[in-house]
LUMLUM-534592 format. One record per residue (C-alpha): x, y, z; residue in three letters. Coordinates in pm, whole numbers, padded with zeros to 5 digits, always signed. Each point is the difference from the previous one (the first is absolute). Layout:
BEGIN
XYZALA ...
***
This chain:
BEGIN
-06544+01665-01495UNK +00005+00145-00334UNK -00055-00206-00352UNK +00325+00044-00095UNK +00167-00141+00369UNK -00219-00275-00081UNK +00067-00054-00310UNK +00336+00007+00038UNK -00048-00264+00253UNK -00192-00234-00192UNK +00251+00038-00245UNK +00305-00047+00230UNK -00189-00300+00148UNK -00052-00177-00349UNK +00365+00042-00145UNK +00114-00141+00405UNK -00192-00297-00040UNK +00077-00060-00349UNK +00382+00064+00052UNK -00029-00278+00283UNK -00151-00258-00159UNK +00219+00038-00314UNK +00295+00007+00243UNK -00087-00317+00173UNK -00059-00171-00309UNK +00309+00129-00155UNK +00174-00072+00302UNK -00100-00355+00057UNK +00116-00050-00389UNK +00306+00186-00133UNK +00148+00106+00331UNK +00054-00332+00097UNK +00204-00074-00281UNK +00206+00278+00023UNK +00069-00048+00330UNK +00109-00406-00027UNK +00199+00167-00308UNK +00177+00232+00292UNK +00067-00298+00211UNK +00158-00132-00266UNK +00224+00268-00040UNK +00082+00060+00337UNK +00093-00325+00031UNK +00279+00008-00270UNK +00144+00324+00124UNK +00048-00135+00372UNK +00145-00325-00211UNK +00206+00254-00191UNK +00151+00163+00331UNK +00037-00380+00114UNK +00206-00039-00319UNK +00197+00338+00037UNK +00114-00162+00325UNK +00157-00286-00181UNK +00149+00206-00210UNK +00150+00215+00271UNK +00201-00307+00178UNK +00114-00136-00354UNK +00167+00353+00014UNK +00171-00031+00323UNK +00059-00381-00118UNK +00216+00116-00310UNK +00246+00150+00181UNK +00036-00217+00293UNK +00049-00313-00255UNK +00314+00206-00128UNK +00131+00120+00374UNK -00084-00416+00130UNK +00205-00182-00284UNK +00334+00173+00021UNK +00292-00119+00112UNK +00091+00367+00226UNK -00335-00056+00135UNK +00089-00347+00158UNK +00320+00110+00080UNK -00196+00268+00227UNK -00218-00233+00177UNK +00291-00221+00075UNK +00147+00333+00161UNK +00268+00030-00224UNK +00100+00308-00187UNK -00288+00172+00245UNK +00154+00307-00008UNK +00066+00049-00362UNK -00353-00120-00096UNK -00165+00263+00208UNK +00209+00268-00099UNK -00019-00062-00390UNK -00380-00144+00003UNK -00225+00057+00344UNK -00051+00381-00121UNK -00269+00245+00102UNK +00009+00060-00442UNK -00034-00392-00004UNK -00382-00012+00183UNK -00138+00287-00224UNK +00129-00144-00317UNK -00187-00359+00095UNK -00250+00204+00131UNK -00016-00176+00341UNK -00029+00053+00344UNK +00240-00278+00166UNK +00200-00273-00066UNK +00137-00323+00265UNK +00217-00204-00058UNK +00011-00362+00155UNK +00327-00220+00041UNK -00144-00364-00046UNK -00068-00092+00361UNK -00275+00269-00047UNK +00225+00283+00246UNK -00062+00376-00134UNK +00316+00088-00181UNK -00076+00357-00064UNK -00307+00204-00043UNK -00084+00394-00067UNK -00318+00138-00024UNK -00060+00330-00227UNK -00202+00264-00030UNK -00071+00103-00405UNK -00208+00264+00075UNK +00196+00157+00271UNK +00316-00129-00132UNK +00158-00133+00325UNK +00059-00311+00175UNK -00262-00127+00229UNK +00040-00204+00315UNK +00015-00362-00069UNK -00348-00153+00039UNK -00080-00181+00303UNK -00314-00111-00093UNK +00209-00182-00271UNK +00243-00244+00208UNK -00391-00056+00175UNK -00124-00131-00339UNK +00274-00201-00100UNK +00070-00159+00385UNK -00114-00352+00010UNK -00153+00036-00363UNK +00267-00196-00247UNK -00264+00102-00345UNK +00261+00277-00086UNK +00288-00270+00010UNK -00164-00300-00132UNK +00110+00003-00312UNK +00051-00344-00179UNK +00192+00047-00327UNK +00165+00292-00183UNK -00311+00121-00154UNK -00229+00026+00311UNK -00114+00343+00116UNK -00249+00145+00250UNK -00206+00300-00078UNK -00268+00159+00105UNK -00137+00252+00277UNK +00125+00034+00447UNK -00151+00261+00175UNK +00258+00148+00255UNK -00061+00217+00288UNK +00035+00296-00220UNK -00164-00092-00319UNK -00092-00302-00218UNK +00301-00072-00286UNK +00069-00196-00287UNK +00261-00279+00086UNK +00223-00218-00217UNK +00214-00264+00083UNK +00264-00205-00203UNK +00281-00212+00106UNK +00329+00112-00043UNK +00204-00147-00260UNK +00310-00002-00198UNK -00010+00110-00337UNK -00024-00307-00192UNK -00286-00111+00244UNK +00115-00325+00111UNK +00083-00141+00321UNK -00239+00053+00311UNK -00145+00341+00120UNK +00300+00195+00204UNK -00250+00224+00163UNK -00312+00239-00065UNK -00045+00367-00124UNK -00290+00148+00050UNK -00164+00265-00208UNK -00308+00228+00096UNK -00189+00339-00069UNK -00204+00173+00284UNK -00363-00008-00134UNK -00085+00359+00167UNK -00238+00297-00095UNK +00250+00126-00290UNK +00043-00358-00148UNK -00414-00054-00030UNK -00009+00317-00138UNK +00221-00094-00272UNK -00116-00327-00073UNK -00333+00179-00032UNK +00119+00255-00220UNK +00121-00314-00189UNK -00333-00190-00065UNK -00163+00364+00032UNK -00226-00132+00259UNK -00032+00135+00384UNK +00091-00265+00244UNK +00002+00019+00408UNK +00170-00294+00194UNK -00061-00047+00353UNK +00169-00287+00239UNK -00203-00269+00159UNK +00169+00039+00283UNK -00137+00369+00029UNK -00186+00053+00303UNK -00257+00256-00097UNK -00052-00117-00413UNK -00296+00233-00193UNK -00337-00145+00040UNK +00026-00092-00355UNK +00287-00151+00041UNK -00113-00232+00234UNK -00332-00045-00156UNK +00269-00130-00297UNK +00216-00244+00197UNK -00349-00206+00099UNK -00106-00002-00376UNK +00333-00120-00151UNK -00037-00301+00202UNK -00269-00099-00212UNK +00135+00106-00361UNK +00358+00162-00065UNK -00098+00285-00133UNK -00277+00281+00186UNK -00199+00208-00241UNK -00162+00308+00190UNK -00111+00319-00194UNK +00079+00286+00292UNK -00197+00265-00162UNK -00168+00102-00355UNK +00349+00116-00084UNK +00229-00280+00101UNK +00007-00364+00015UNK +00267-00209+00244UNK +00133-00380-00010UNK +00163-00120+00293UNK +00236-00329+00037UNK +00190-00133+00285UNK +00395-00079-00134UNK +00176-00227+00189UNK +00347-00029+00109UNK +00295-00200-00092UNK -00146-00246+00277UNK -00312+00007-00133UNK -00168+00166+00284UNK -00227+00299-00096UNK +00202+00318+00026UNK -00173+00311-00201UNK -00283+00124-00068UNK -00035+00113-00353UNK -00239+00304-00131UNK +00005+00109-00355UNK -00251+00264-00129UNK -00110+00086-00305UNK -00246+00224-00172UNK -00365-00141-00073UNK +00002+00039-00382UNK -00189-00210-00041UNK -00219+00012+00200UNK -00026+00367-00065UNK -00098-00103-00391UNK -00267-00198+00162UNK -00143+00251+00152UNK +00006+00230-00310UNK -00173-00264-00213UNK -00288-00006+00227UNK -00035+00310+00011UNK -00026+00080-00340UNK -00252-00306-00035UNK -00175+00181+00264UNK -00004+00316-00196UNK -00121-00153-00288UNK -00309-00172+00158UNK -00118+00350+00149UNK +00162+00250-00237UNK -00421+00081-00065UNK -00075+00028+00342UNK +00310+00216+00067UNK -00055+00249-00316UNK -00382+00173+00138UNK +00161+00075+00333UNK +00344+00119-00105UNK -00024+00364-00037UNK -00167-00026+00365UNK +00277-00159+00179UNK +00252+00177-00213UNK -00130+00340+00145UNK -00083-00137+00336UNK +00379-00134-00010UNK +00145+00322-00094UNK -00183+00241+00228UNK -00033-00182+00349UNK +00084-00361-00029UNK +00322+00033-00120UNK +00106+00268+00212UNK -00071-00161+00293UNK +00165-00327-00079UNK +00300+00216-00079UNK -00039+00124+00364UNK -00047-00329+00205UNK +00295-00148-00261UNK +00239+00319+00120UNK -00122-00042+00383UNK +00042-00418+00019UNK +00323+00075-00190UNK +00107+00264+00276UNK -00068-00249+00255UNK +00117-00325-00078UNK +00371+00203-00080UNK -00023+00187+00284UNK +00140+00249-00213UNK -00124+00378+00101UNK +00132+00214-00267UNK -00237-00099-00230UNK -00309+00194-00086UNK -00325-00028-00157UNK -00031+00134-00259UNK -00261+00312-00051UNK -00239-00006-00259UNK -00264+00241-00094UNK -00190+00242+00275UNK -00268-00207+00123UNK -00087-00172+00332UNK +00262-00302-00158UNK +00254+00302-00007UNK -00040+00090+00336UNK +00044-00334+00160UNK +00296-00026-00216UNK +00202+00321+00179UNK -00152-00099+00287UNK +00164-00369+00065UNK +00360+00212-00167UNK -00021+00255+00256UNK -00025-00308+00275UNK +00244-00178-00146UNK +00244+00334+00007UNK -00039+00006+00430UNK +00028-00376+00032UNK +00336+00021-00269UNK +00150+00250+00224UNK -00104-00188+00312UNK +00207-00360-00153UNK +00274+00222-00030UNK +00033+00186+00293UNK -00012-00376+00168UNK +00252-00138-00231UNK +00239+00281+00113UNK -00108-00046+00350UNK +00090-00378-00014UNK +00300+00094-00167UNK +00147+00198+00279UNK -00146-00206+00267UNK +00174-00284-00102UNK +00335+00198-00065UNK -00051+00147+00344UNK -00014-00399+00093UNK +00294-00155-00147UNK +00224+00289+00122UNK -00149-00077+00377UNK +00068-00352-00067UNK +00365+00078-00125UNK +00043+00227+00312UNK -00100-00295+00212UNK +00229-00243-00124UNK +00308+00230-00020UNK -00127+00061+00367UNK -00029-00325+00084UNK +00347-00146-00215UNK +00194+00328+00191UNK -00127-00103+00370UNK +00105-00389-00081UNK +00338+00101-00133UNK +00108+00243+00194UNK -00133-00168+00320UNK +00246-00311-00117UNK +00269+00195-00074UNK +00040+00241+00308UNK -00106-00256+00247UNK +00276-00241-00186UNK +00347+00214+00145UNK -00177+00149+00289UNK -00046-00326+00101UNK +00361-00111-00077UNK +00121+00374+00195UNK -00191-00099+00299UNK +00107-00335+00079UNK +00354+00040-00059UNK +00017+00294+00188UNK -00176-00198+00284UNK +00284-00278-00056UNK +00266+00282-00007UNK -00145+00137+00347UNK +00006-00364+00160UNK +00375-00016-00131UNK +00113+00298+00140UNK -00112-00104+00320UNK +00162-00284+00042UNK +00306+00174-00109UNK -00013+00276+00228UNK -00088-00193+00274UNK +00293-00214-00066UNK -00172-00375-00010UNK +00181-00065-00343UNK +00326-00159-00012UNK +00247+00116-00254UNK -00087-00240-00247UNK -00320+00081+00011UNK +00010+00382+00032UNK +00220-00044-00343UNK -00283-00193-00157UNK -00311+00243+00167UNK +00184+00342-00155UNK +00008-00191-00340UNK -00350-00079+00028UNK -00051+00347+00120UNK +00165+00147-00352UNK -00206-00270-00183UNK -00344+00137+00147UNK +00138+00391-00042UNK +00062-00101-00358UNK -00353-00159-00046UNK -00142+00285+00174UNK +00215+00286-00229UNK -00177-00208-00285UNK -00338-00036+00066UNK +00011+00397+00105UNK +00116+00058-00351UNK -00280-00233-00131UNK -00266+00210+00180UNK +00186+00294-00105UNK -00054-00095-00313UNK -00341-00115+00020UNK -00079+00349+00122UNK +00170+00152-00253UNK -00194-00160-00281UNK -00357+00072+00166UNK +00117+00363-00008UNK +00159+00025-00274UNK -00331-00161-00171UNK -00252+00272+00171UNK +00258+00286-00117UNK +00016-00163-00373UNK -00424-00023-00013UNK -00055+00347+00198UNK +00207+00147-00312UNK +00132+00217+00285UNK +00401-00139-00107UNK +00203+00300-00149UNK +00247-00102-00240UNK +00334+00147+00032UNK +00063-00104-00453UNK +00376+00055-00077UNK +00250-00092-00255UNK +00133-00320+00087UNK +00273-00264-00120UNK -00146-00317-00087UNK +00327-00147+00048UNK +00081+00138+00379UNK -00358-00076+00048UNK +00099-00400-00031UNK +00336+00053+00151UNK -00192+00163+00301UNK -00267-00303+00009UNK +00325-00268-00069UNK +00188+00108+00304UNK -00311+00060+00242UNK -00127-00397-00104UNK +00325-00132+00059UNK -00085-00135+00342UNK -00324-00178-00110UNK +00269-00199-00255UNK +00250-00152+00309UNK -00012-00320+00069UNK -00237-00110-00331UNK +00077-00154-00361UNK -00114+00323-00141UNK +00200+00210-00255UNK -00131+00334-00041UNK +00081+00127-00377UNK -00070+00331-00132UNK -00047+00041-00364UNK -00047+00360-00093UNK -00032+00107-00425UNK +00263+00208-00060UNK -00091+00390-00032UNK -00307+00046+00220UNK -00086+00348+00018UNK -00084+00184+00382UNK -00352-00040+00103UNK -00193+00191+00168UNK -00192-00127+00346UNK -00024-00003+00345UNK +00319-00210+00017UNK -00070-00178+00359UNK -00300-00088-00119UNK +00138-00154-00272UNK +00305-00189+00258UNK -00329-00116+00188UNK -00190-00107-00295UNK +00370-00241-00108UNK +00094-00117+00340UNK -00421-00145+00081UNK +00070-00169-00311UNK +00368-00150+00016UNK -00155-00064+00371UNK -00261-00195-00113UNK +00272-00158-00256UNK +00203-00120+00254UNK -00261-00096+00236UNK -00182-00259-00227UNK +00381-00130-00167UNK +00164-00257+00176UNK +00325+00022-00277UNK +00061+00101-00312UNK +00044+00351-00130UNK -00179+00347+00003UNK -00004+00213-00251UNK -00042+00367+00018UNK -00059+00103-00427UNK -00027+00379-00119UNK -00073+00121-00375UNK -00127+00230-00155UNK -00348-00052-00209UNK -00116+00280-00210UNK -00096+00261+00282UNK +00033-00195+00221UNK +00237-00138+00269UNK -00091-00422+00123UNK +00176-00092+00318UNK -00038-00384+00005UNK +00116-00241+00301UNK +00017-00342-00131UNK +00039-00285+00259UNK +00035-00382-00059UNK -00270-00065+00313UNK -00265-00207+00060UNK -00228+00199-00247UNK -00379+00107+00047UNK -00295-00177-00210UNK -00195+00183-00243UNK -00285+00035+00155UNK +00165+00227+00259UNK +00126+00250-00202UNK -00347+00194-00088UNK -00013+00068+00394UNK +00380+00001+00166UNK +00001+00410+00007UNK -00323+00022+00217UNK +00027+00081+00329UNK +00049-00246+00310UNK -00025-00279-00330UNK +00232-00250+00081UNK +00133-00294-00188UNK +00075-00345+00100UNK +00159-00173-00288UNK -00065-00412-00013UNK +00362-00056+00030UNK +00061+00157+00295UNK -00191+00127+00372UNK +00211+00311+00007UNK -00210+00272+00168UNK -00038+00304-00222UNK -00045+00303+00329UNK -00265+00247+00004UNK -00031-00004-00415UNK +00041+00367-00009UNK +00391+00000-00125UNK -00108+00012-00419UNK -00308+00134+00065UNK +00231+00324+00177UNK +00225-00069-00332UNK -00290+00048-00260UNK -00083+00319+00168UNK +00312+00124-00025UNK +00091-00086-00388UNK -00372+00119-00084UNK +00040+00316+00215UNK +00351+00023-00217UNK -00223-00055-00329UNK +00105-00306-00078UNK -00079-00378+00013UNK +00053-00289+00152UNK -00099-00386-00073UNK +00166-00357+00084UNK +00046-00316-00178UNK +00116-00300+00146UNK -00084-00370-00021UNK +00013-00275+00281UNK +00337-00131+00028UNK +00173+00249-00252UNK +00032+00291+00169UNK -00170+00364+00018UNK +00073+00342-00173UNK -00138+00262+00103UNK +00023+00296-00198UNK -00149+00366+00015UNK +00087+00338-00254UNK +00129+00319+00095UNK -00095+00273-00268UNK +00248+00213-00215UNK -00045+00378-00028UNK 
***
């Protein structure tokens, strides 16, 4: 070992030692103070979140004072004027301009008057809660208000996410006389809400549930120390600093977890003041040996710190476009092109995977699609064929054992007259269910011509108006014998179109089918316009309807729909599916909207040259 190696580690081994014991000294001093000066702090920022809270339900509180003492609103909850106060008040506009989520209102023997749930980010209604007639069933705390002024606010954590809650009994305007029910204020405390109430107090914040199953270690570590004090002070790194307190719901049963981080300031000024002390103290010590390390630094030391930095950086991001960088033409130099030229073959190795993955799983959802349309096709078709077969075969067998007793001559007159109407009865049933299968048939066809793209369309110039004349007389029959009145309402002056025009009559008649099959009475309505470019062909029936969350789906084949209101069996599913082939084929459109109990329209576009 040479003088200077040792030197240098004589040196080294000095300024260590004397670095350490200043540190420890320093340590044991001033970086205690500054770190019960942190607690401190942290402290008053998780109390300042705490009091942010408050703040929050006073807001929700302001408004709902207003909407509880006023004379419409007791009106309401005494279901009068219901209609009227919805319409003019209960607007979507009316939850983003309280900026709340939902609002319930209570008649006075504590029965839910009305309550709607809303979405402000999304800006739609939401289902109503669930998890909320579970927190107010057998719990009277919301209700239990004593005089005119009483309120109840504070924090419930429903199934999908903790909220702020305030409750105030309903009141008429001059506030006297006893509560006449109980409205019901809150605002979903989600991801979007912390985030603003952080960007508020300009603090970061993470709430977790104590009802979560699988809570961060440190959150848990947290829950066992708030039992002893009601605040949690743990620094998480040299960076950042945490305090943790459990909030507790409107029954006073612990609810969230609370985490608010902030940066260690001060802490980080404690560390600065030490180590200028310590530079101070060995300033001397450090002045003989700094040209040494400076050079040592610079030429090797440096370099390969650089190195290891740009290597543990590589592989704790997993990231394999970045290089290391090349400096110089020494041994240092040649390491560094060497780990770049491994981390080239292992780059283009991740991404030859990645693309493998990416088509294996492709190649996996389409098998999976193939088996369920496989599986949905054998199940419905199965159903349906076996379904008039079935009906076919036993009334031809009853038929058969008619006919023999006729022909053989064992029936009386009476009782031939009877057997030959029985006979007509079965031939009818039997005409039927042919047509059924027929139909059936047809559809599963007409489907595997409409997919193979191997239909030719014979396009023409048609009249929109013997088009619906056409459809109007061949429907006719499906109309005797029901409360149904067919109207056609056609805009004046629509131009010829050009299409495949019994494609089009098939397209109309699945859907006035369809129209007729789920209407008991009422009216369809066949409606043509004009739109731009466009032709809409609309039939509008006053039928049982189809909920929403049907619609996305009702096209797809062998999808079919049972609506709540009624068992109606929907066939193979392959009637709109056929019909969106055949307006997309056409180069148009075609969507539905329809609501339980209020009918269906179902509309599709026909474009204009």
């Amino acid at each position: 070992m040479s003088l200077r190696n040792k030197t240098l580690i004589v040196t080294a081994i000095t300024l260590i030692l004397l670095l350490f014991v200043m540190y420890f000294l320093s340590k044991a001093i001033v970086l205690e103070s500054f770190l019960k000066l942190e607690t401190v702090e942290t402290r008053q920022d998780v109390q300042r979140v705490l009091n942010l809270f408050d703040d929050t339900l006073k807001t929700i509180d302001s408004p709902l004072k207003d909407w509880a003492y006023w004379n419409d609103t007791c009106d309401f909850v005494a279901s009068i004027n219901t209609k009227k106060y919805i319409q003019e008040n209960l607007l979507e506009t009316t939850f983003v301009n309280l900026d709340i989520n939902f609002m319930i209102f209570f008649d006075k023997s504590d029965n839910i008057v009305y309550g709607k749930f809303y979405d402000l980010e999304k800006k739609c209604v939401l289902p109503f809660s669930q998890s909320f007639k579970s927190l107010i069933a057998g719990n009277r705390l919301l209700f239990n208000h004593k005089n005119r002024e009483s309120r109840v606010a504070g924090i419930v954590y429903l199934s999908d996410a903790p909220a702020f809650i305030v409750s105030r009994p309903v009141l008429p305007a001059d506030e006297q006389g006893t509560p006449r029910g109980t409205l019901i204020f809150g605002r979903y405390l989600d991801d979007i809400e912390v985030q603003e109430l952080s960007e508020i107090v300009n603090l970061n914040m993470i709430i977790h549930s104590v009802y979560e199953k699988s809570l961060p270690d440190d959150f848990i570590t947290a829950s066992d120390m708030c039992l002893k004090s009601d605040i949690f002070v743990n620094p998480l790194d040299v960076n950042t600093i945490a305090g943790y307190t459990i909030i507790n719901d409107i029954y006073g049963k612990p609810c969230l977890i609370l985490k608010v981080m902030g940066d260690r300031k001060i802490y980080k000024y404690g560390q600065i003041t030490v180590f200028y002390f310590i530079i101070l103290i060995i300033i001397a010590g450090v002045l003989f040996s700094i040209f040494l390390i400076v050079m040592l630094q610079k030429v090797i030391l440096f370099r390969l710190s650089h190195l290891e930095e740009t290597v543990m950086s590589i592989r704790k991001s997993k990231n394999l476009s970045l290089r290391v960088p090349v400096e110089g033409n020494d041994e240092l130099a040649n390491i560094s092109i060497t780990v770049n030229k491994m981390l080239d073959s292992l780059e283009q190795a991740q991404l030859e995977l990645k693309e493998r993955t990416v088509k294996l799983e492709e190649a996996n959802r389409e098998l999976r699609k193939l088996d369920e349309l496989k599986s949905s096709f054998i199940s419905t078709v199965s159903h349906e064929l076996r379904t008039p077969l079935t009906s076919i075969v036993g009334f031809s067998k009853i038929i058969k054992k008619k006919l023999k007793k006729i022909f053989s001559g064992a029936l009386k007159e009476e009782q031939l007259e009877k057997s030959k109407e029985q006979i007509d009865v079965n031939l009818d049933i039997i005409s039927s269910e042919g047509e059924r299968l027929t139909s059936i048939i047809n559809n599963i066809l007409d489907m595997a011509r409409l997919k193979s793209g191997n239909v030719e369309l014979k396009k023409e110039l048609c009249s929109v108006y013997a088009i619906i004349d056409h459809i109007s007389n061949s429907i006719s029959p499906l109309l005797q014998d029901r409360e149904i009145e067919f109207i056609k309402d056609i805009q004046e002056s629509i131009p010829e179109i050009m299409v495949d025009k019994y494609t089009i009559i098939q397209v109309l008649i699945n859907l006035i089918s369809n129209a007729i099959k789920f209407t008991d009475k009422g009216s369809i309505i066949c409606r043509v316009k004009r739109n731009n470019s466009e032709i809409i062909f609309s039939i509008i029936d006053t039928g049982i309807g189809i909920e929403r969350e049907h619609h996305a789906g009702i096209f797809d084949e062998f999808k079919q729909v049972v609506n709540g209101l009624t068992n109606k069996p929907g066939g193979t599913g392959l009637g709109l599916a056929i019909c969106k082939k055949i307006v997309e084929q056409a180069g148009g459109r075609i969507w539905v909207e329809s609501e339980p109990g209020k009918g269906s329209n179902f509309s599709f576009t026909i474009p204009v040259d």
